[in-house]
C-alpha positions as CSV (number, residue, x, y, z in Angstrom):
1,X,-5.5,-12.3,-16.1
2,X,-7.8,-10.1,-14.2
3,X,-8.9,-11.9,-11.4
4,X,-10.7,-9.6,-9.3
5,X,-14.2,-9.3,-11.1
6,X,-15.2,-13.2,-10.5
7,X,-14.0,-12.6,-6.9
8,X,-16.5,-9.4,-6.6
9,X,-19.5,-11.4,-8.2
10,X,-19.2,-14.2,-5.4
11,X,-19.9,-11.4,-2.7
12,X,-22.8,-10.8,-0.7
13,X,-23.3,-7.4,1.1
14,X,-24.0,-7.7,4.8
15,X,-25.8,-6.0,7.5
16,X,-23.9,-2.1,8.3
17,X,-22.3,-1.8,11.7
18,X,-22.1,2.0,12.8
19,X,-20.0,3.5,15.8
20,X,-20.4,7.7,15.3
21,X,-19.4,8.6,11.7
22,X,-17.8,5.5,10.5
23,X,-19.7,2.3,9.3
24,X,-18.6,-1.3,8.3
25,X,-20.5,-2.8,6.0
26,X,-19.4,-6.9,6.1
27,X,-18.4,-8.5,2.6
28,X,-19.8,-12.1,2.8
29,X,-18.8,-15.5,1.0
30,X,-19.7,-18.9,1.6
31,X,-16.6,-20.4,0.3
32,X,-14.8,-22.0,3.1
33,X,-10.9,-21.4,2.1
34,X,-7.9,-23.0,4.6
35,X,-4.9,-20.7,4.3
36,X,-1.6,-21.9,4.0
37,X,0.4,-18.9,5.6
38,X,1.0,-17.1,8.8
39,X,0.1,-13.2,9.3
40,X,2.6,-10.5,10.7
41,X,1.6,-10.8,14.2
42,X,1.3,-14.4,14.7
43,X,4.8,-15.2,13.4
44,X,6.0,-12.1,15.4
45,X,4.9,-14.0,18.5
46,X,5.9,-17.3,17.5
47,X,9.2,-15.9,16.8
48,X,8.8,-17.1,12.7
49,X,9.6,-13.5,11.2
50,X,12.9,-11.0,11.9
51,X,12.1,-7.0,10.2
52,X,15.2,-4.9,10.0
53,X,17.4,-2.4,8.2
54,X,18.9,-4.3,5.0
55,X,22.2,-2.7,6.7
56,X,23.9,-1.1,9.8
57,X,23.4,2.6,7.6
58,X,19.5,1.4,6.7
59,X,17.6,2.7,3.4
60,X,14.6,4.5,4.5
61,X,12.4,3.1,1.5
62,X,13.4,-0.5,2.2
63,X,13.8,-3.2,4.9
64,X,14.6,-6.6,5.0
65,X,12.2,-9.6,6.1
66,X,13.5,-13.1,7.0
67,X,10.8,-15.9,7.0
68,X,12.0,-18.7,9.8
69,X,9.3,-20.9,9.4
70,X,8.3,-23.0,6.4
71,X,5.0,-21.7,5.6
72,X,4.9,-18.9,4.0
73,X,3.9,-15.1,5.7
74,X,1.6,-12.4,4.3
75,X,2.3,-8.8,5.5
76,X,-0.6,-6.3,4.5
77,X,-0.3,-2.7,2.6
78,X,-0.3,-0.3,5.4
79,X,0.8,-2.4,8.3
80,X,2.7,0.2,10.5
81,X,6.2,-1.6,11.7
82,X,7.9,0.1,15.0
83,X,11.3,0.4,16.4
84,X,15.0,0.1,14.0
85,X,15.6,3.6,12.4
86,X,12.5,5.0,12.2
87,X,8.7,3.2,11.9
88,X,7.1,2.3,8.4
89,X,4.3,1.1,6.7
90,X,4.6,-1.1,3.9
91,X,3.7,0.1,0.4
92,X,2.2,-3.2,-0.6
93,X,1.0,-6.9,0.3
94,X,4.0,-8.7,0.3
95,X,3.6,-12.8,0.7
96,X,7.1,-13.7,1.9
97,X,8.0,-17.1,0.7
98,X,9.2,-19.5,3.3
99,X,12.6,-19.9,4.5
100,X,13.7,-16.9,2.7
101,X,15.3,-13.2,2.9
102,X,13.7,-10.8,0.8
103,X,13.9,-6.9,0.5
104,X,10.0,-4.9,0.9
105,X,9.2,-1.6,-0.4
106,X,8.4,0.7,2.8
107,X,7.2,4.7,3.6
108,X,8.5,6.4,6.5
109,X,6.1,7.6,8.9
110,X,8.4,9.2,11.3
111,X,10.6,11.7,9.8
112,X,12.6,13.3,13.0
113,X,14.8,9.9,13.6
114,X,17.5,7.7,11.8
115,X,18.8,6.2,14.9
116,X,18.8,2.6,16.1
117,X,15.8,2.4,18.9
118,X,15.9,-1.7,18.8
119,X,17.9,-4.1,16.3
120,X,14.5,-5.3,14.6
121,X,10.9,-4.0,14.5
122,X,7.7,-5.1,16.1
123,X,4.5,-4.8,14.7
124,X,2.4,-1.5,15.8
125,X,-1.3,-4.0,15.9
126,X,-2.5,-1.3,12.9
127,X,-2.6,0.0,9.9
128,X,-1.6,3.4,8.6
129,X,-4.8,5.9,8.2
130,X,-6.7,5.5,5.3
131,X,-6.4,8.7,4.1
132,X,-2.6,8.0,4.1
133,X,-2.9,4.0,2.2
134,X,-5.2,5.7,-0.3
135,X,-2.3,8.5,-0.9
136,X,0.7,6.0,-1.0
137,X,-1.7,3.6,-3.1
138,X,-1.9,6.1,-6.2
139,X,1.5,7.1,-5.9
140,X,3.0,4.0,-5.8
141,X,0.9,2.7,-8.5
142,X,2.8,6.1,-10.4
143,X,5.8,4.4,-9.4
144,X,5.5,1.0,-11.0
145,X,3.8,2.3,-14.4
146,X,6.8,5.3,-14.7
147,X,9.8,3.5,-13.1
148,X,8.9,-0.1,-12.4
149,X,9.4,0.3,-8.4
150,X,6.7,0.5,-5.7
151,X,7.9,3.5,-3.8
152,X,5.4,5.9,-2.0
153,X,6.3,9.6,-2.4
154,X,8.3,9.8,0.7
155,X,7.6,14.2,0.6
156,X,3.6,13.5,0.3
157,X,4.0,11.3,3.3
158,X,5.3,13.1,5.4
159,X,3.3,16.4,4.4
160,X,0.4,14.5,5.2
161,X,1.3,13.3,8.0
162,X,2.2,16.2,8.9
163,X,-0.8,18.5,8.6
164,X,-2.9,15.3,10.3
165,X,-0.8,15.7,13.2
166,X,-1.2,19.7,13.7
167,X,-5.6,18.9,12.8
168,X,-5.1,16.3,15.9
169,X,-2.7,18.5,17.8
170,X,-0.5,15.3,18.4
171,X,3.0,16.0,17.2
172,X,5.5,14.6,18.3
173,X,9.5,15.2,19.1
174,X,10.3,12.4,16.2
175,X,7.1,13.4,13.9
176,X,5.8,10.3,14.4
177,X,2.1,9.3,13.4
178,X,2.3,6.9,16.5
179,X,1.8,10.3,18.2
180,X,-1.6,10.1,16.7
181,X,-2.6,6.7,18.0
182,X,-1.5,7.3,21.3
183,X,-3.2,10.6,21.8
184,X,-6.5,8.7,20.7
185,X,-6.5,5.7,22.2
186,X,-9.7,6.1,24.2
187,X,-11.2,7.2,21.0
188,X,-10.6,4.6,19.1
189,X,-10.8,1.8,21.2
190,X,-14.9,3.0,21.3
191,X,-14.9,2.4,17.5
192,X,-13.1,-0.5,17.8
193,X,-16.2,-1.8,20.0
194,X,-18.5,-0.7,18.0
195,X,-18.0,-3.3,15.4
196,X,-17.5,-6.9,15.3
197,X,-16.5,-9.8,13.0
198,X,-19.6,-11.9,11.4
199,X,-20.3,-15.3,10.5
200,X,-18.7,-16.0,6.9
201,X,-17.0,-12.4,6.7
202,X,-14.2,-11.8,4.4
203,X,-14.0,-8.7,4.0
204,X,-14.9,-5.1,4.6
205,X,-16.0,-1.6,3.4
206,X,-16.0,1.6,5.1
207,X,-17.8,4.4,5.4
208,X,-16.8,8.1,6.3
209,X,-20.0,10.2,6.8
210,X,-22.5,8.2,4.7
211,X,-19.7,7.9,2.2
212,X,-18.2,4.6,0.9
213,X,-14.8,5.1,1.4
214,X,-13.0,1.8,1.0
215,X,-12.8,-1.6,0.8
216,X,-10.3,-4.4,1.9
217,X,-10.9,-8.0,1.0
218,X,-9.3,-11.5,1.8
219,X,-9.9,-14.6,0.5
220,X,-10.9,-16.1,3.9
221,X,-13.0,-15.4,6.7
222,X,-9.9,-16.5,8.7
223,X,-7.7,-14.0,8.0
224,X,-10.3,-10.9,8.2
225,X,-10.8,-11.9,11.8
226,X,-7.1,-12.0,12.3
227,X,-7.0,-8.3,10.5
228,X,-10.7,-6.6,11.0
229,X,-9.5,-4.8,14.3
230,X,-5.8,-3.3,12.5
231,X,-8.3,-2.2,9.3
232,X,-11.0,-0.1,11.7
233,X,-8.5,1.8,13.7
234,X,-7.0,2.9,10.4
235,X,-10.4,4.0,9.4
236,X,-11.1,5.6,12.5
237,X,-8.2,8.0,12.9
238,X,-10.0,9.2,10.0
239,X,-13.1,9.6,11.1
240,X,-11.8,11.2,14.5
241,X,-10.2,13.6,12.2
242,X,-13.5,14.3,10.4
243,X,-15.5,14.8,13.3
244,X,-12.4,17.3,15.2
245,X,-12.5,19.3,11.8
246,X,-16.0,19.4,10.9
247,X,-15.5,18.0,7.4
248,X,-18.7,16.4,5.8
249,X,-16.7,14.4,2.9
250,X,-17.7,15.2,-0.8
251,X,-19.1,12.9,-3.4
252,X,-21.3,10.6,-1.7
253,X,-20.4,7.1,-2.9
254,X,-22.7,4.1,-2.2
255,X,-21.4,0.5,-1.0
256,X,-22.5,-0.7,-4.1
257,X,-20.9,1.6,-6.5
258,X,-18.0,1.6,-5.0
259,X,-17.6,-2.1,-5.4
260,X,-18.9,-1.7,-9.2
261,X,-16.2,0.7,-9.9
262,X,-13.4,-1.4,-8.4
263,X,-15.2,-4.3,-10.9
264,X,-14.1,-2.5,-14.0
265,X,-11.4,-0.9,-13.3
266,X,-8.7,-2.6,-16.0
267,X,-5.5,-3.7,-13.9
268,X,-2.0,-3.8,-15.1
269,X,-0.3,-6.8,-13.8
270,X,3.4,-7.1,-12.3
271,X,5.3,-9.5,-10.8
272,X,4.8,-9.3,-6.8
273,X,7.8,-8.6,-4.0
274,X,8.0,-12.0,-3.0
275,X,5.5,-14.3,-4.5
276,X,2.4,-14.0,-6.4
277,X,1.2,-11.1,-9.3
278,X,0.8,-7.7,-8.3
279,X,-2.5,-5.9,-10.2
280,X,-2.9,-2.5,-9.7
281,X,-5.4,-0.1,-10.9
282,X,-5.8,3.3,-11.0
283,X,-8.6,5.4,-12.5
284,X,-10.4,8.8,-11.8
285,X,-12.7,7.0,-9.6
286,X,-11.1,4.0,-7.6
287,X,-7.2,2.9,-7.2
288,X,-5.5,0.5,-5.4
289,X,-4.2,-3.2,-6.1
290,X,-4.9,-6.9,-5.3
291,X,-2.2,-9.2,-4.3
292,X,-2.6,-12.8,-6.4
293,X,-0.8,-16.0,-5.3
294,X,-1.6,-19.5,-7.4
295,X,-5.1,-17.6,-8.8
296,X,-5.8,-16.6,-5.4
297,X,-6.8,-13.4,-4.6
298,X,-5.2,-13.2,-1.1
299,X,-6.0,-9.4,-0.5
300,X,-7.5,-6.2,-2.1
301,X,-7.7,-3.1,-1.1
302,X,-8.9,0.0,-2.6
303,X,-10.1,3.2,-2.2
304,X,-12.5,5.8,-3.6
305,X,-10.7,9.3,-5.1
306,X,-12.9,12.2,-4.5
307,X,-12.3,15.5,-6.3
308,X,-9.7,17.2,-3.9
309,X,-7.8,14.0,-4.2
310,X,-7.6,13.8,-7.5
311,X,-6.3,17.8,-7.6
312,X,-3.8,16.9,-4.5
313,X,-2.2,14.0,-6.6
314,X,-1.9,16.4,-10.3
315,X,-0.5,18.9,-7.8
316,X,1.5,16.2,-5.9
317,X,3.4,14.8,-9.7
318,X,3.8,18.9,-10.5
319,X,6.3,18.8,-7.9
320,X,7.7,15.4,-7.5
321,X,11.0,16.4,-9.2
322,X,11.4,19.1,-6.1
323,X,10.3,16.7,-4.0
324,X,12.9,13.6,-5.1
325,X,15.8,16.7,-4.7
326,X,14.6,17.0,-1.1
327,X,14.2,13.5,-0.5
328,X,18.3,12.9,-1.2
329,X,19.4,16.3,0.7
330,X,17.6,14.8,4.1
331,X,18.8,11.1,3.7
C-alpha cells in the first residue's frame, strides 16, 4: 500500500529560512507522534549500537550493526559512518530491530584505504551531499528493480566524489569526502546558523538557487530536531559548491511541485533491511524512497532529477558492466 500520499496531504508549508543560496522551507504537522526508537547518535553515546566490518577481511558494500538496547534504532540514508576500513554512508533507512545483529547495505566514500583505523565506527554528525544521496538514490533503486539488492554504484560514487573534491580543491591522501567537510567547516557552520528548527516541524525541503531541490520527512517533530542540523550540512556542501563554480541550477522547481510530483510518483514496495517496507520510486521527475514500519512512515527522502541527471544516470547504466569489472579488480 502506498502510503506516502495521505502523509503529504496532512502537510502544511512553513515560513522559508535563507542563509546565501540555500533555503529551508519547514514541512509542518500538527500530529503529535511519540517515537519508539533511538537515532544513530544517541545510541552511539549511550553505548546501545556497535558498526563494524561483518569480518576481519570486511566487504566494502556491507557492514554489520548490533542493536544493545531493547528499543529499536533508526539509521538514516546518507548518514556518513567513520573509522574501520574505510567511511560509508548508508544506502537506505535501516530500522534495526532490537537486540539484534543485522547486515546494511553501505557506499564507500573513501576509496584510497582498506585498513583497520579503529575496530568499529563512529558517527561523522552528517549526511553525505545531496548531490551524492540523490545519485546513490536512483541507482540503488536500479539495484532492487534489476537484481533485488540495494547497492549504490560503487564506480559513480567515487567519480563523483571525486570531481567534487578537485571543484573544492579538498582532496585528500585516502580520497576521502571528509576532506570536504573539514576544508569547509567555517562555511558551513554559517549555514548551519542560518536556519533553525520550528514549532511542529517534521520535515524539510531545500532549495539550491531558487530551485526545490529536495525533501526529507519524518513522522515526528522529535526526530527532525534530532536530524535538521546532519540534513543542512549535506545541503550545504552543495550549495558551497554552487556558489565556488558559478552554477545557477536548471529547471526551476517550486516547493510545491516538487512535493506534488513525489505525491504521484507510483512506488514499488520491498521488504526493508531490518524492519518495516521499503517503497521506492523512481520517475523522470522525482526518485527516492520512504521507509514504512507498522503503517508508519518513519522517513522520506527524495530528490528532484534535472536534465543533466537524468543523461549522467543513461550514461552511468551504459557503462555499469565496465564499471562492476572494475569494482572486483580493486577489492
Amino acid at each position: 500500500m502506498n502510503f506516502i500520499p495521505g502523509c503529504l496531504s496532512e502537510l502544511q508549508i512553513g515560513s522559508p529560512q535563507s542563509i546565501h543560496n540555500l533555503t529551508m522551507t519547514p514541512l509542518l504537522s500538527e500530529k503529535n507522534v511519540e517515537t519508539d526508537y533511538l537515532l544513530l547518535d544517541k545510541a552511539l553515546e549511550n553505548d546501545l549500537i556497535e558498526i563494524s566490518e561483518i569480518s576481519e577481511s570486511g566487504s566494502v558494500p556491507d557492514l554489520k550493526v548490533l542493536n544493545k538496547s531493547a528499543q529499536r534504532i533508526l539509521l538514516l540514508d546518507g548518514e556518513e559512518l567513520l573509522g574501520a576500513k574505510q567511511n560509508r554512508i548508508l544506502n537506505v533507512s535501516v530500522m534495526v530491530p532490537a537486540e539484534k545483529t543485522i547486515k546494511i547495505p553501505v557506499s564507500c566514500v573513501e576509496s584510497g584505504r582498506w585498513a583497520h583505523q579503529s575496530r568499529t565506527f563512529r558517527s561523522a554528525g552528517r549526511a553525505h551531499y545531496a548531490q551524492g544521496r540523490a545519485k546513490k538514490a536512483r541507482s540503488v533503486n536500479y539495484s532492487l528493480r534489476m537484481r533485488g539488492t540495494r547497492r549504490g554504484d560503487q564506480s559513480e560514487v567515487w567519480a563523483e566524489n571525486s570531481r567534487k573534491a578537485e571543484r573544492l580543491r579538498a582532496q585528500s591522501d585516502t580520497a576521502a569526502s571528509d576532506a570536504m567537510y573539514t576544508k569547509f567547516r567555517g562555511n558551513l557552520d554559517e549555514y548551519l546558523n542560518g536556519v533553525s528548527v520550528v514549532s511542529n516541524q517534521t520535515g524539510a525541503i531545500f532549495s539550491l538557487n531558487g530551485s526545490a531541490t529536495g525533501v526529507d520527512l519524518f513522522e515526528s517533530a522529535e526526530v527532525l530536531s534530532g536530524c535538521l542540523n546532519k540534513l543542512v550540512e549535506s545541503y550545504a556542501l552543495d550549495a558551497i559548491d554552487y556558489r565556488r563554480s558559478g552554477t545557477d541550477g536548471k529547471n526551476h522547481v517550486a516547493v510545491d511541485k516538487l512535493l506534488e510530483q513525489i505525491g504521484k510518483a507510483k512506488p514499488e514496495s520491498y521488504p526493508a533491511v531490518g524492519e518495516g517496507d521499503d517503497l521506492r520510486f523512481d520517475n523522470a521527475e522525482v526518485s527516492g524512497g520512504a521507509l514504512v514500519v507498522e503503517e508508519r512512515v518513519i522517513h522520506l527522502c527524495a530528490f528532484h532529477i534535472d536534465d543533466e541527471e537524468q543523461v549522467s544516470t543513461r550514461r552511468s547504466r551504459m557503462v555499469r558492466a565496465s564499471a562492476r569489472n572494475r569494482y572486483r579488480r580493486n577489492w
